[in-house]
N, C-alpha and C positions, 0 to 999 in steps of 0.2 A: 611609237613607230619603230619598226625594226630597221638598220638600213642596208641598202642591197647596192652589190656590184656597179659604178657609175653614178650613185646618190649618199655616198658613206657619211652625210650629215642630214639628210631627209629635208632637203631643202623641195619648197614647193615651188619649184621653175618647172613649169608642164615641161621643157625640153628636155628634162631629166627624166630617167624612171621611177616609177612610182613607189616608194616605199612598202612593205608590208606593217597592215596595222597590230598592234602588238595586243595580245589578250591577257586579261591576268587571272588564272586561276585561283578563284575566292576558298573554293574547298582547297587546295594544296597551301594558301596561305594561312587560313585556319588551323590544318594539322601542325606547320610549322610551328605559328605563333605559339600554339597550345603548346607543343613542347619546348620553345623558350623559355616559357613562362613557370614550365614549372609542372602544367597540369597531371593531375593523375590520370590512369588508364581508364579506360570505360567499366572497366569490372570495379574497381578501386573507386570511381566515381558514385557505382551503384550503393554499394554496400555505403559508403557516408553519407547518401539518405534515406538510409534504409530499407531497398531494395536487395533482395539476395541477387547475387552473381549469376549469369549467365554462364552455362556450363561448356556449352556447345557454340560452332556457328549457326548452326539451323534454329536453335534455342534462342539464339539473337536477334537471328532476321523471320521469326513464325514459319520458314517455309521446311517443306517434308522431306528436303534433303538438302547436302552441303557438299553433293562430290558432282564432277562436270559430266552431262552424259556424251554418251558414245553416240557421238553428230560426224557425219563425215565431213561436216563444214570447218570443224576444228583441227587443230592439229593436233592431234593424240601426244601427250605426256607435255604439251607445251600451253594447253589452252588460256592461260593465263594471259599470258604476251599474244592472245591469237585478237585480231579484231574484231573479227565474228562471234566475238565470245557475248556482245554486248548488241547485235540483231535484235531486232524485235521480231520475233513471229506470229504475234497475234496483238491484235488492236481493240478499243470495246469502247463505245461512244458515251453517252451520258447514262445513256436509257441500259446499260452494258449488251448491246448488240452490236456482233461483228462488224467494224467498218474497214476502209483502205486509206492507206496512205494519201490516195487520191481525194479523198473524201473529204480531209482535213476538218475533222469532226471527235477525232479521238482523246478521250479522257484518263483511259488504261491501257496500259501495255505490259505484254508479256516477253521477256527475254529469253535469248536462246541458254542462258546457262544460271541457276542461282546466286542469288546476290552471298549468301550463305558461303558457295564455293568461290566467289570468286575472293571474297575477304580470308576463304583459308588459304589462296593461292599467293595471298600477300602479306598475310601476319602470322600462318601457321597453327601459331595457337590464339586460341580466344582472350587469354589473358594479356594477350600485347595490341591490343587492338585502342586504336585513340578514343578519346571519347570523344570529340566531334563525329569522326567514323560513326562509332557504334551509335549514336543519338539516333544519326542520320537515317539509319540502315533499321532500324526498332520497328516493327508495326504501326499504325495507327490503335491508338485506341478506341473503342466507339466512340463515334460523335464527336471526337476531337482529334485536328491536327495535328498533336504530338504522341509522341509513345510512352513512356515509364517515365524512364528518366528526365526527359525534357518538358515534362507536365507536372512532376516532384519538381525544378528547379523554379520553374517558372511560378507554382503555386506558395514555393515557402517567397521568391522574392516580394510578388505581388502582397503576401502575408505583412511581411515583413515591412512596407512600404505604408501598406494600409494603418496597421496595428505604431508607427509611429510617427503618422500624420494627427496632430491635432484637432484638425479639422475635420477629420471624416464622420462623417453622422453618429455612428456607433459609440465614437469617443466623447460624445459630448454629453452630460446627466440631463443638460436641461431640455432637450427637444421633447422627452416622454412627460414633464411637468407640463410643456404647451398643449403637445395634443391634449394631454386630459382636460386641462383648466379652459383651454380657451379652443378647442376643436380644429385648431391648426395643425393639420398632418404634416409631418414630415416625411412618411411615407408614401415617395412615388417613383414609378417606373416609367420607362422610355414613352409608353402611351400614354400616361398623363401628363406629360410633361409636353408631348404633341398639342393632346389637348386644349391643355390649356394656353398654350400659343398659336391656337391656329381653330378656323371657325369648322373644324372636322369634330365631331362629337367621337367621345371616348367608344360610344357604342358600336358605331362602324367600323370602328382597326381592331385587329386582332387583340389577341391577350397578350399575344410576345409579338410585338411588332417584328421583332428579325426576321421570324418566321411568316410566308404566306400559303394560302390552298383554304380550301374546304375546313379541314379539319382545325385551324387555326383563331378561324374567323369570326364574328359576333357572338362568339358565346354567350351565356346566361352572363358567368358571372367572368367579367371584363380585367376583373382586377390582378385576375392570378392569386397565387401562396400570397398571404400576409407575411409579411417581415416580421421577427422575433427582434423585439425590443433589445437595446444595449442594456446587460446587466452591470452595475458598477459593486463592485467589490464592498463587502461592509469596511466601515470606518468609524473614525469616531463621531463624524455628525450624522451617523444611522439613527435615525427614528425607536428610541425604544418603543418599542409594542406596536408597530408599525406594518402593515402587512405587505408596504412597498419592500421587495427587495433590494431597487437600486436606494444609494447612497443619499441622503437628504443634502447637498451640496448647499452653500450659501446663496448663491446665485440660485438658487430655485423660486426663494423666495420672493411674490410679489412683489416686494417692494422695491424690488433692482430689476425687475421684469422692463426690459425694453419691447415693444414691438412693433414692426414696420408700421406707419403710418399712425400711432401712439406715441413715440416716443417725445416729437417735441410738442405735445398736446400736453404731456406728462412735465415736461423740462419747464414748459411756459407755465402751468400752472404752480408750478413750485417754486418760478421765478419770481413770478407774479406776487406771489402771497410775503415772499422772503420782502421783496420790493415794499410792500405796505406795513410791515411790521419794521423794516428800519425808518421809513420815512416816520412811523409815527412818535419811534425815538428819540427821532431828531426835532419833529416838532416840540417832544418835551422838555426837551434840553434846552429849545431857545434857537437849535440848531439849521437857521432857515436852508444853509448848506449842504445840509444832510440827502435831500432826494439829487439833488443835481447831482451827487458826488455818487449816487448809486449809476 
């Protein structure tokens, strides 16, 4: 709370007046942070994931120009600081047909002046521009809510995340020895996984659940793209003359082969047997002690 004139500690006694609530600008703490912190500029950010540099601001923000026009709404040589500069003069609903403010339907909008000119009116040049800024200000790319850069940062971290996780499907050798030996896939998507929890047959949802419409929906083949098997690296327990290319791991082999609703069918019967082969030792021994002590 901000405090005003006759409430200078924003006490909530109704006989006082009322405070103003206080807002925090998330984007101006970002630019801040970022350059506490150290960050490099948005051009500087590009190029370290190997992105080339934006040379322009029009080049930055897609649009076909980066200088303010000549609006009588503006203030000629000042439009920067004008408040008008950031109007919306055109609206466009979902369907992108014109709506009104009235409407409260609107999904696009058009400003009275480029985002291009308004970032020259405040960094100048393109090379001092932040990179939160610049992220911000990028295009979309098809089909996806970020632009270049913030879809390079995001994809090497998710990489990075995935590739060392232990656990991720891909990192494991032994899921491809299941499917084959015992037809247990481990390949499935968001509709199988429905499926099989719920009494909705895979045949009725689409192929890509996210997605709905016509063009989506019961296709022939339900499954989608097949997943490309995790390749594992040759090693030294690779299979000579072997036409698997992943790794022959230890744990491949049946005999350490755990599987749901096998495993203690496996444990009992190896208990079981271990159990009759000491008791019968003990009975040679004299050793009536022998079973009770297993």
């Amino acid at each position: 709370m901000v405090p005003v004139e006759g409430n200078p500690t924003c006490s909530d006694d109704p006989a006082l007046p009322s405070c103003i609530p206080g807002v925090n600008d998330l984007g101006a703490i970002d630019i801040a942070r970022g350059r506490d912190h150290g960050m490099p500029t948005y051009n500087e950010l590009r190029r370290t994931y190997g992105l080339p540099a934006k040379k322009s601001f029009k080049a930055l923000t897609g649009e076909s120009s980066e200088a303010f026009p000549a609006d009588p709404q503006l203030t000629r040589g000042d439009e920067i600081n004008d408040p008008d500069s950031l109007d919306f003069t055109k609206l466009y609903d979902i369907n992108g047909k014109r709506t009104t403010p009235e409407a409260d339907n609107a999904t696009r909008g058009v400003r009275r002046t480029p985002v291009a000119a308004r970032l020259k009116g405040v960094y100048g040049n393109v090379n001092n521009v932040d990179a939160f800024i610049g992220m911000m200000s990028e295009p979309h790319l098809p089909g996806r809510d970020f632009g270049e850069l913030q879809l390079a940062i995001w994809q090497k971290q998710f990489q990075a995340m995935r590739d060392g996780d232990r656990f991720f499907y891909a990192n494991d050798p032994l899921l491809p020895f299941v499917r084959k030996a015992f037809g247990i896939d481990y390949r499935k998507n968001l509709g199988d996984i429905i499926a099989l929890n719920t009494d909705i047959p895979r045949r009725d949802m689409a192929r890509n659940v996210f997605l709905a419409g016509d063009d989506h929906h019961r296709a022939g083949d339900h499954r989608g793209p097949a997943l490309e098997e995790p390749k594992a690296p040759a090693g030294p327990n690779t299979r000579a003359g072997s036409s698997r290319a992943a790794t022959f791991h230890p744990a491949e082999r049946p005999v350490a082969l755990w599987l749901p609703g096998t495993a203690p069918a496996i444990s009992a019967s190896r208990s079981a047997s271990g159990r009759n082969r000491r008791s019968r030792r003990a009975r040679n021994r004299g050793d009536v002690s022998g079973e009770a002590a297993v």
